[in-house]
N, C-alpha and C positions, 0 to 999 in steps of 0.2 A: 240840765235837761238831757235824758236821754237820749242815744245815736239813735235814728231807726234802723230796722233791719231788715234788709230786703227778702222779701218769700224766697224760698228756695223753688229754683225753678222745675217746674215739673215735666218729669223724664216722658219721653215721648213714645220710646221703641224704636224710632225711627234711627237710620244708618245712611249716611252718603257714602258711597263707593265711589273714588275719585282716580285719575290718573292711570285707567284702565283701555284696555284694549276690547271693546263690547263685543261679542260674535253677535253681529246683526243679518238675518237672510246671507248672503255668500259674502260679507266686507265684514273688517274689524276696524270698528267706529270710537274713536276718543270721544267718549263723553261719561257723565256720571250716572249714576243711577241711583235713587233711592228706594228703602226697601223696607221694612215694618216687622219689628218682630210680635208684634199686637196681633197682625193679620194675618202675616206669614206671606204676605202680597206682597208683587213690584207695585210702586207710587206711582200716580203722575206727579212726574218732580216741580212741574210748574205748575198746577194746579194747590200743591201743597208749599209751595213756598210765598208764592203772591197773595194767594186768596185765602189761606187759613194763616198764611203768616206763622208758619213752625218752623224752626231750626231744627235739624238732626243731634239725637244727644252724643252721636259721633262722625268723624269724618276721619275712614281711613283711604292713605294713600297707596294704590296698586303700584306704584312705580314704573310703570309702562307693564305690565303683564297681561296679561290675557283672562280676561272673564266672561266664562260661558255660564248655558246653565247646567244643573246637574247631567249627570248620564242616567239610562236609562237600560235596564241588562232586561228583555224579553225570553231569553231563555237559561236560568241560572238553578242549578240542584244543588248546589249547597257551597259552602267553603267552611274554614275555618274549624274544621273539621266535624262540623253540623250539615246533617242531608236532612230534606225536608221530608225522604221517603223511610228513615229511620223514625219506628216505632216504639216508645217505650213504653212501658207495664205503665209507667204515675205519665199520663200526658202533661202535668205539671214539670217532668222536666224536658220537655218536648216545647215548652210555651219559654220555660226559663233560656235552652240554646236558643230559640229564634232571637229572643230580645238579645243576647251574647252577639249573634252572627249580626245584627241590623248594627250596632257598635262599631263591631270591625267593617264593618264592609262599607259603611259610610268616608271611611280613610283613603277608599281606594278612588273615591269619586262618583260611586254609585248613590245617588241620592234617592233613588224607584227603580223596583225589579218585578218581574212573575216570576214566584217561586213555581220553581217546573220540579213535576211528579215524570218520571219517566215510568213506564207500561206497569204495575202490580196490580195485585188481586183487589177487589172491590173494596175488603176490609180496610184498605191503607189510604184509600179514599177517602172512604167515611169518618176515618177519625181524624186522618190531616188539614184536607179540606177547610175547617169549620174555623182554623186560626190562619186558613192564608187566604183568605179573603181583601180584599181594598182596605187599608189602614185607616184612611179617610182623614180629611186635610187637617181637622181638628187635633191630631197629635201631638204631643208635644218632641218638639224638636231635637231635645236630650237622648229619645229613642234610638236616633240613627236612623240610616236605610228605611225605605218605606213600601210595603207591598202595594201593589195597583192590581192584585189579583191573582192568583195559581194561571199555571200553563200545562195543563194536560197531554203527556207527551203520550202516547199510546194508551190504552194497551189495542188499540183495533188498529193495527199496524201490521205489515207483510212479513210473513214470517221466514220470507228470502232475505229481507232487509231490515232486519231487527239489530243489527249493531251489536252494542251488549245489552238491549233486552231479552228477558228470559222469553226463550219459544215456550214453555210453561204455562206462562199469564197472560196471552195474547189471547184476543179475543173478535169474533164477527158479532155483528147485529141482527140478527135476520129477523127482527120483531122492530127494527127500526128505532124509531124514536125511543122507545119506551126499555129498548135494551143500554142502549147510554144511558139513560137515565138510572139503573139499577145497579149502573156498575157506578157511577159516580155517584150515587143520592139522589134522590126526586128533588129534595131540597136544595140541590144545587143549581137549580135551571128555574129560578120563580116567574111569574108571567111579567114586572117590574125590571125586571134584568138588572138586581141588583143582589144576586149573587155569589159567590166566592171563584168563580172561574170563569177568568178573563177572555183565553185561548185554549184550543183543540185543536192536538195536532194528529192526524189519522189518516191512512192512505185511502182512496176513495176508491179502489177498486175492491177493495175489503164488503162481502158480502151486508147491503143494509145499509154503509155508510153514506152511498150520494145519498140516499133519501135525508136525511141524519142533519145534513149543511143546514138546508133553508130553519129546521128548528131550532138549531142550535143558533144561526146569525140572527133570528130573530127577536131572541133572546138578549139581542145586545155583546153575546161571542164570538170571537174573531175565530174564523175556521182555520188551523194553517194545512198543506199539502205534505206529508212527510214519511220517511221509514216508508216505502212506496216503490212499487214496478210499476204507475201508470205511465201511461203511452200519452205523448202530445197531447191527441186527443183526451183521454181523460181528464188529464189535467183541466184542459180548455174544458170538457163540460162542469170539471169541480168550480171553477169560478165562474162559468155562466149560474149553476145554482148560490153561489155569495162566496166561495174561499175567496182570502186574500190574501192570504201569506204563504212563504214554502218557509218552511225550516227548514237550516243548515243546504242551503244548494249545496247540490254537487253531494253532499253524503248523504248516504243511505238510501239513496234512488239511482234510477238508470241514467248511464253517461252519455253525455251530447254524442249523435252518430250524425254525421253528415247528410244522411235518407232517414234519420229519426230522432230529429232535436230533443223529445222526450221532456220533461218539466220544466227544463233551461227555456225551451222553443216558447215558452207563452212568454216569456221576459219580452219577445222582438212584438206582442201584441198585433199577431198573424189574425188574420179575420174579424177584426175590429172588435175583437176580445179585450177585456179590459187587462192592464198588466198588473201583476199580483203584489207586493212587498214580499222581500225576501232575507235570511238570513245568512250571515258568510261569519265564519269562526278564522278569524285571522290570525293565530296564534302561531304560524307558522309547523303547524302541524298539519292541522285535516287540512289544508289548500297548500298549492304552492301560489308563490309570490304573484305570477305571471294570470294565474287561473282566477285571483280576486280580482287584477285590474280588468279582466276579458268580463268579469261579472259586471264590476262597476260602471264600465264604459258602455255596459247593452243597455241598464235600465237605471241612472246614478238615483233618480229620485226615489226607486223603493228599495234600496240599499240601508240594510241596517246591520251594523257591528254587533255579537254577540260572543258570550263567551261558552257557553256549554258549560260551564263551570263546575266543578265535583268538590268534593268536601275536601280535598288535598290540595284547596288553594290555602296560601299560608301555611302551611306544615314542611317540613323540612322532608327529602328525600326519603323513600323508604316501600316497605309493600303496607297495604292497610286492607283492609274488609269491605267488600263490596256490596253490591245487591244480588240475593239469591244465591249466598256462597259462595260469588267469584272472591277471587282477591285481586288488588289492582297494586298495580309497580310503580312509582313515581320517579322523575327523571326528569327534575326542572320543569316545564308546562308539560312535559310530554307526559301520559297516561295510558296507561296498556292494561290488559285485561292478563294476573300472572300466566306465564308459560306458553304466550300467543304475542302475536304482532299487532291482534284488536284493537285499536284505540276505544279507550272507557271516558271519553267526555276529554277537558281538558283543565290545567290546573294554573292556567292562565287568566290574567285580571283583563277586564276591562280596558283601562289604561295602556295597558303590555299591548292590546288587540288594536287599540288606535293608534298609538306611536308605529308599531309595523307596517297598518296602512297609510300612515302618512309617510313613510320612508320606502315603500313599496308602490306609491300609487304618484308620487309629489301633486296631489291633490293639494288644494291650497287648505289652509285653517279649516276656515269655515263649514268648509266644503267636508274635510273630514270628521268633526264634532259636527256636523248636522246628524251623519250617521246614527251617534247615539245619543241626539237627542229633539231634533225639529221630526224626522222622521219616525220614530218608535212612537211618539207620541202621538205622530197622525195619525198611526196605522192604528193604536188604541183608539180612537176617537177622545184624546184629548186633548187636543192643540191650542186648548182656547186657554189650559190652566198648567202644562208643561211644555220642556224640553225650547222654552224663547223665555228671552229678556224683553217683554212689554208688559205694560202696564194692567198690573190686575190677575196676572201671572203669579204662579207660586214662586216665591224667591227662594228656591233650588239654586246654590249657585257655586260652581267650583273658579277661583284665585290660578292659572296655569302658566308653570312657564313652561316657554316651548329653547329647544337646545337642539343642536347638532355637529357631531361629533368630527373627525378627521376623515372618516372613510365614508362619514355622508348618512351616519343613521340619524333619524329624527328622531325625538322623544319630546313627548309633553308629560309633565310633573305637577302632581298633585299640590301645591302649598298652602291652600287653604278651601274650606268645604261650610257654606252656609246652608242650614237649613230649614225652611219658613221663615225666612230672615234672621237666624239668630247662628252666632259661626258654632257650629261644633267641632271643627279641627282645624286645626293651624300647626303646619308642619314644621316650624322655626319654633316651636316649643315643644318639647317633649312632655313638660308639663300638663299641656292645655291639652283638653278635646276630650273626646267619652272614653 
């Protein structure tokens, strides 16, 4: 008589994550987590083990490390030597670096970014625009990195304070609404606010622009404050009409004066003004050490880590080609505009910008990885599906250990990067990952 033979059991997708340290709200909580690469969702782990009765078709052990969820980069122009504002003749190969750059940049721990357009002419708009739009959760995970939408950095920006955008392409509105729209595409603004451009960053005292906020926020777009000479006040009326962001505090706008707090002053939420979210580029270039903690400590909760980041992240030392003819120097994260002391963005990762605030701030875990990623996400309005480990959540999830050195520097380290539940890199194999 024949042996029987047992069914081969059928694979679930499912993953428990075990013997991990959870970033939960400001603690790091021992427990497991399970996760679906079917869904791309976090589980209810008890609801799927008692009552559907599934085993996970694996169970890997953290070892005591650290698991948060991905990061989250809101303001990033390119790396890896791919700018999202570089134009090429075949936009097929314009579509092939983005997929190149989503690969790499998933390594670093960035699991969701806005690809950020800094100030050009309307033409570079229109034809970038239309591939950096929301990725959309249905992805497949093999991709890497994942857009949640463009970041519009200028071009209606002050042209006292234009950084290294060209005074060239800078632009006012004075037809209001319908001059944004002409420089970005009509098609960019649908009455659905579903879109390809997430945020707009634009100084409000730029002729046209207050009017400019409430249609664009209405739209479902986060206004940010930025590249700007407004005063206190201005500021405080940009977000009585809907801003809620500043990009880059402290650069490219007027500095705290003692008689004229200036963009800083709506951080203390003077006149029952609401307080904005904002960005700090921690790379130990644009800020010093001292000027992130005085930021952190005014308003912790709308604190978010960004990198600024230029296409000579990942490229070894060197001068390379900029926008509108500059050439730019590179010097480890530092970036300069050639034969000037400009800073052109920054050539620092993500990771590099949190490790320095946790070694600059001794902020605890949590408290530092909220920055990029419970907070970016709130400020996108997606908190219900990023940047947290709960259930039902996108399972974005970076493996970190955290280390510190003799003389006291903190670093957290990348070792492993899941995304939609499925890993795509694992830093103990050179082998494995995209």
């Amino acid at each position: 008589m024949p042996m029987a033979v047992s069914p081969e059991r059928v694979r679930t997708g499912i993953t428990r994550l075990t013997g991990g340290r959870l970033v939960k709200g400001n603690q790091l909580v021992e427990q497991d987590l399970w996760i679906s690469s079917v869904s791309g969702k976090i589980l209810r782990s008890q609801q799927v083990f008692y009552e559907h009765q599934v085993v996970p078709d694996e169970v890997v052990d953290l070892q005591g490390k650290i698991l948060a969820p991905g990061f989250i980069d809101v303001q990033f122009n390119g790396a890896f030597g791919f700018d999202f504002s570089a134009v090429p003749e075949d936009m097929t190969e314009y579509q092939k670096g983005l997929k190149r750059l989503n690969r790499y940049l998933v390594r670093t721990g960035v699991t969701s970014y806005l690809p950020t357009l800094p100030s050009q002419r309307a033409g570079v708009y229109h034809k970038t625009l239309p591939y950096l739009g929301p990725s959309g959760g249905a992805r497949n995970p093999l991709e890497g990195s994942e857009s949640l939408g463009a970041h519009c950095e200028g071009p209606f920006i002050s042209p006292s304070k234009n950084g290294i955008h060209s005074v060239e392409v800078l632009q006012e509105a004075p037809n209001g609404f319908s001059d944004m729209k002409a420089c970005y595409g009509s098609e960019s603004f649908p009455e659905d606010g579903k879109g390809p451009i997430s945020m707009i960053t634009a100084a409000p005292e730029v002729a046209g622009i207050r009017e400019c906020i409430p249609e664009a926020t209405r739209r479902g777009i986060r206004f940010a404050i930025g590249h700007t000479e407004a005063t206190y006040e201005q500021a405080g009326e940009a977000i009585e009409q809907g801003a809620t962001m500043i990009t880059h505090l402290f650069n490219a706008m007027r500095p705290l004066h003692h008689r004229n707090p200036g963009i800083f002053g709506v951080l203390g939420k003077a006149d029952g003004k609401e307080r904005p979210y904002y960005g700090v580029i921690s790379d130990g270039i644009h800020l010093h050490p001292t000027t992130v903690k005085i930021a952190w400590a005014a308003h912790p909760d709308g604190f978010i880590l960004v990198t600024d980041a230029m296409k000579t992240v990942g490229l070894p030392d060197g001068v390379y080609d900029g926008m509108h003819g500059d050439r730019w120097v590179k010097k480890g994260p530092l970036l300069t505009r050639e034969g000037s002391n400009t800073i052109a963005g920054s050539s620092a990762t993500l990771i590099e910008c949190v490790s320095n605030f946790w070694t600059w701030s001794h902020a605890s875990i949590p408290e530092v990885i909220r920055a990029v990623t419970a907070t970016p996400a709130r400020m996108l309005g997606l908190e219900k599906i990023k940047g947290k480990l709960d259930p039902d959540a996108d399972a974005d999830l970076l493996v970190l250990e955290a280390q510190q050195d003799a003389d006291g520097k903190r670093t957290l380290k990348v070792d492993q990067v899941w995304k939609f539940g499925t890993l795509v890199h694992d830093a103990s194999d050179e082998q494995f990952g995209l």
